[in-house]
N, C-alpha and C positions, 0 to 999 in steps of 0.2 A: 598471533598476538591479538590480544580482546584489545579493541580499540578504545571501547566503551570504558573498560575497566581502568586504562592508563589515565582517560578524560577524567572521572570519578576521583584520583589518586593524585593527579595534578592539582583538582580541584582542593583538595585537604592541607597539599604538601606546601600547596602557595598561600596557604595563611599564616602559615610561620614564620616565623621572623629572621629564623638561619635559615640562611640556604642552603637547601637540603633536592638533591639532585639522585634520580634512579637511574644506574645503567643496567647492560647487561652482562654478563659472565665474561663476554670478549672485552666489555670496556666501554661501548657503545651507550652513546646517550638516551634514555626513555623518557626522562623528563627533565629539563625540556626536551620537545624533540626538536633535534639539534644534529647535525651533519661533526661531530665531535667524535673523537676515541680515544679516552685515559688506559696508562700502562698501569695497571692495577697488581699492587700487591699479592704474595700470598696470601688466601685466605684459607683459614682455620675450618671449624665449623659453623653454623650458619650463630649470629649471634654474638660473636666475638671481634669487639671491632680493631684495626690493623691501621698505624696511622705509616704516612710515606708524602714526603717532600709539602706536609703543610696541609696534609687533607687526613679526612676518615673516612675508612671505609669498612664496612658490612654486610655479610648475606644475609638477606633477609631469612627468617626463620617458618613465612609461611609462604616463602616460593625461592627455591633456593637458584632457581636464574636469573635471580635480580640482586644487585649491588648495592645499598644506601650509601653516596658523599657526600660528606660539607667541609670545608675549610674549618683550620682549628684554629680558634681564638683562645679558649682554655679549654683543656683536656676534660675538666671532669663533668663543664657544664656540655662540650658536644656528646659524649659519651650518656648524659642523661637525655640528652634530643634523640639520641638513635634508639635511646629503650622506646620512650614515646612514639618516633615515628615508625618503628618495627610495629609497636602496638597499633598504630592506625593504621598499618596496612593489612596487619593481619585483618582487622576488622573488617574494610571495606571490600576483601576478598571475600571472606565467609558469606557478608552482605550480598555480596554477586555471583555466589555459590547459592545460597537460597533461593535469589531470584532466575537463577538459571533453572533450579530443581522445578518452581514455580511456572516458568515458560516450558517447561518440557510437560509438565502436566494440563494445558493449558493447548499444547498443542498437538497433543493424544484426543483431549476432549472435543478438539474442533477437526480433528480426523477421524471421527469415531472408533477410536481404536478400544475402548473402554466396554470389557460387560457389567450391567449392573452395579456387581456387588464393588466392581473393580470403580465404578464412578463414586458412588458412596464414600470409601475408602479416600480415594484420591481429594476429593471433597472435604470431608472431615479433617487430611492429614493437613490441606493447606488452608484451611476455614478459608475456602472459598464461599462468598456468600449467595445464599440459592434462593431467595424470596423476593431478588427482584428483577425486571423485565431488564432484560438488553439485547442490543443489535450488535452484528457484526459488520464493520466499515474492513473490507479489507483495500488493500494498500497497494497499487503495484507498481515502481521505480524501474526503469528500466536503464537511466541511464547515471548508476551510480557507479564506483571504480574504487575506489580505497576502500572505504565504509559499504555500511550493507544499509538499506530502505529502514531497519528498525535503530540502526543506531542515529542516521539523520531523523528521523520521525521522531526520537526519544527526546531530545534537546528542543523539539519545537510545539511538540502536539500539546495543546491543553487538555486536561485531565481531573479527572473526581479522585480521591480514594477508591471508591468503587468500579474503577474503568480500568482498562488492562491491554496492554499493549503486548501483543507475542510475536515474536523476532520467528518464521516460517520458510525461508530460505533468503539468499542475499537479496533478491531483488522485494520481496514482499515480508509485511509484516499484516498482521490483523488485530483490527481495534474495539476489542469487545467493549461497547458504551453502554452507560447506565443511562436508559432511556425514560426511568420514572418521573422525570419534570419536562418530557418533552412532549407537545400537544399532537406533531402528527409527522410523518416521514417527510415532509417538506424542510421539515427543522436540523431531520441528519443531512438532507442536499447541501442548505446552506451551510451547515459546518464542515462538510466534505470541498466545497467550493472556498471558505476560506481559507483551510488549512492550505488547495491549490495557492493561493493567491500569495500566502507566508513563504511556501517554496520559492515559488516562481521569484519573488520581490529578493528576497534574501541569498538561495543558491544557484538559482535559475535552474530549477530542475523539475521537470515536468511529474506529475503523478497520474495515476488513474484509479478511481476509485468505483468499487462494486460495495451495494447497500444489500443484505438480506432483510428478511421481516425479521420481526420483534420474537426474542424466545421467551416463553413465562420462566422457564427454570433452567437450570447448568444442562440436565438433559436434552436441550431443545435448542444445543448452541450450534452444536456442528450442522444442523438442516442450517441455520440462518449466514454458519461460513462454505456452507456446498453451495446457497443462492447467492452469497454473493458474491461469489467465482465464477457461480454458472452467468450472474446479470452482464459480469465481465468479458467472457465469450460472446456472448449474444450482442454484447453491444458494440462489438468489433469488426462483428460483422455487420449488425444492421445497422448500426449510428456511431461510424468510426470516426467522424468529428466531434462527436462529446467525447467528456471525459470522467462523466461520472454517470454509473448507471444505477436504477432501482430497480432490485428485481421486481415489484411489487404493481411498477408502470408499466413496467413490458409484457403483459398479455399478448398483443398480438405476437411480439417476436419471438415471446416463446413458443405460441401456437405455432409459428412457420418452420420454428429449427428442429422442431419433434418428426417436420413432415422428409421421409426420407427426399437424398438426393435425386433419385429417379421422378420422382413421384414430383416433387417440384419444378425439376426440367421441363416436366410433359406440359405441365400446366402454364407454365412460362411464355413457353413455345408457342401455345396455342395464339398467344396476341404477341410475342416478341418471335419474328422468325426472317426468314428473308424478305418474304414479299413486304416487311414493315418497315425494314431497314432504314430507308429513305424518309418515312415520316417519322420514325422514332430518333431523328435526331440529337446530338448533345444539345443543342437551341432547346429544342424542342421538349424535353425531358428537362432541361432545369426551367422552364416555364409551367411546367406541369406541376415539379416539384416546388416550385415557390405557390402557385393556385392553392397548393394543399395547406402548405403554409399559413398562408391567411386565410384559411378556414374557408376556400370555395367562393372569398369575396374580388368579386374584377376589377373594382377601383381601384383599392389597396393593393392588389399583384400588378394590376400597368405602372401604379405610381413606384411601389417597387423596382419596378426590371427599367423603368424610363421608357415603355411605349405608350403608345396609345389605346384607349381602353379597347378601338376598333379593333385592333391589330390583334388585340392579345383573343374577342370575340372569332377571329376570322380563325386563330390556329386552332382554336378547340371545336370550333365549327369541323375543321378541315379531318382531326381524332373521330369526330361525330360521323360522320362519311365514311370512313375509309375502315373504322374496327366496331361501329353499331354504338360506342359508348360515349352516352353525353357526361362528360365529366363536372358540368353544372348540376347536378342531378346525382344526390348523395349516394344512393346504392351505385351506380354507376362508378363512382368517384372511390368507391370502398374496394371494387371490383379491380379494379383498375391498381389501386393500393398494391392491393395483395398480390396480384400476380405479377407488377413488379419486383416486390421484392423477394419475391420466391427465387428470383437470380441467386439469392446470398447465399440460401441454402444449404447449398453445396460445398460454398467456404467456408460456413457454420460449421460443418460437421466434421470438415480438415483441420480446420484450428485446435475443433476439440480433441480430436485423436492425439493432435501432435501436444497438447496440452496436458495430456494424461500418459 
């Protein structure tokens, strides 16, 4: 059952003045939805309406597993509400038949499943517009249950005419944006982070969002929805406390998850092993990782963590001694970086497999 489409059908049906209710073939309520079950007459074919103890009823004519009822007040006036609202249902189906044709196209092009001529074509059929710049925000819900990530996203995302939302399986959708008034990739963060904020306030439901770069034209859309898949992998592993990644920031993370498993281990090892055990502490390592934090400044990290500035001189002193590396001291500090997180690596490359 298109959930979307019942919402859509609701929203038409409850402008009218009769009440006018859609079940199913069994009897069952669709709109409203309602824990209800009418014994429902014979029904003829679809179009013919069948009145029984004070009500009418009808198959709809462009889905014949749906019922139209209303209470009769006069015959010939409910009988003219059921041509009309058969006619608006037809309507809003075909409407949702185009836009599904429209998202299947939409979501070829962002799989690159399309040769050339086949992009073209597909282009022209649905005057997709090709001249101007956009990103892909993809979308990923994990903890949705009735509905799917594009049907909650459709009811809340703000949108251009030219921005496209494609429903890509239950949990993800992708939000191809018209980026032509937007000054710089900082601007999709902040709408990526409000839209968080809409969820969170409203269904409480968490999202995670990956930014690709900017494509010039419809050919250039699927690299922008492959990065911003891949930004979502990467930052999984390497900054699993955000929730919105750009691919366009993560240079180094990318350079680290290219580097195979093996090859990261060794490197790892060389400064995280046994004999370091002891000074690589959890203390110890979130004191490092907050130093990094403020930019290598010691005021700002003791005021930080609540020691003293001594204290926090004396541990990094003690890294200084025992692995050669002054983490005051930026190359040191970078060095130091990397082969920390070369640990991920490994996860990086598990995630993706199982990802694909």
């Amino acid at each position: 059952m298109d959930n979307r489409l019942l919402f859509q059908l609701q929203q038409v049906l409850s402008r009218l003045h009769a009440p006018i209710s859609l079940l199913d073939v069994d009897g069952n309520s669709l709109i409203p939805n309602e824990d209800i079950r009418f014994s429902l007459p014979p029904l003829p074919q679809p179009g013919t309406p069948v009145a029984q103890d004070g009500r009418l009823y009808q198959i709809c004519t462009a889905n014949t597993n749906w019922v139209i009822m209303t209470t009769i007040n006069e015959m010939d006036a409910a009988k003219d509400t059921f041509l009309l609202c058969d006619a608006m249902i037809a309507a809003v189906i075909a409407a949702s038949e185009a836009g599904n044709d429209l998202n299947n196209a939409y979501q070829r092009i962002l799989q690159n499943e399309l040769s050339l001529a086949e992009l073209d074509a597909v282009v022209d059929e649905h005057h997709i517009p090709g001249g101007i710049p956009r990103c892909v925000l993809l979308m990923h819900m994990v903890q949705v249950q009735q509905s799917s990530a594009y049907e909650i996203l459709d009811e809340i995302l703000p949108r251009s005419s030219s921005d496209m939302l494609v429903a890509m399986d239950k949990h993800t959708a992708a939000f191809v944006k018209d980026v032509s008034g937007l000054e710089d990739v900082d601007e999709l963060r902040q709408f990526a982070c409000a839209v968080q904020e809409t969820l969170l306030s409203e269904i409480a439901l968490p999202i995670t969002v990956g930014i690709g770069e900017v494509a010039r034209g419809v050919g250039e859309l699927h690299a922008s929805y492959r990065q911003a898949r891949r930004a979502i992998e990467i930052g999984r592993a390497f900054a699993p406390e955000r929730t919105v990644h750009v691919y366009r920031g993560m240079l180094l993370e990318r350079f680290l998850s290219d580097l195979s498993p093996e090859t990261a281990e060794h490197y790892h090892s060389l400064l995280f092993n046994r004999s370091t055990a002891r000074l690589f502490s959890e203390e110890m390592l979130y004191t490092i990782e907050m130093f990094f934090k403020k930019d290598l400044n010691l005021s700002d990290t003791a005021r930080q963590l609540y020691i003293h500035r001594n204290t926090l001189v004396y541990r990094l002193d003690k890294v200084q001694r025992q692995v050669g590396l002054d983490l005051r001291n930026f190359e040191d500090a970078v060095t130091f970086k990397m082969l920390l997180e070369m640990r991920k690596c490994g996860n990086n490359k598990a995630k993706g497999k199982k990802a694909h």
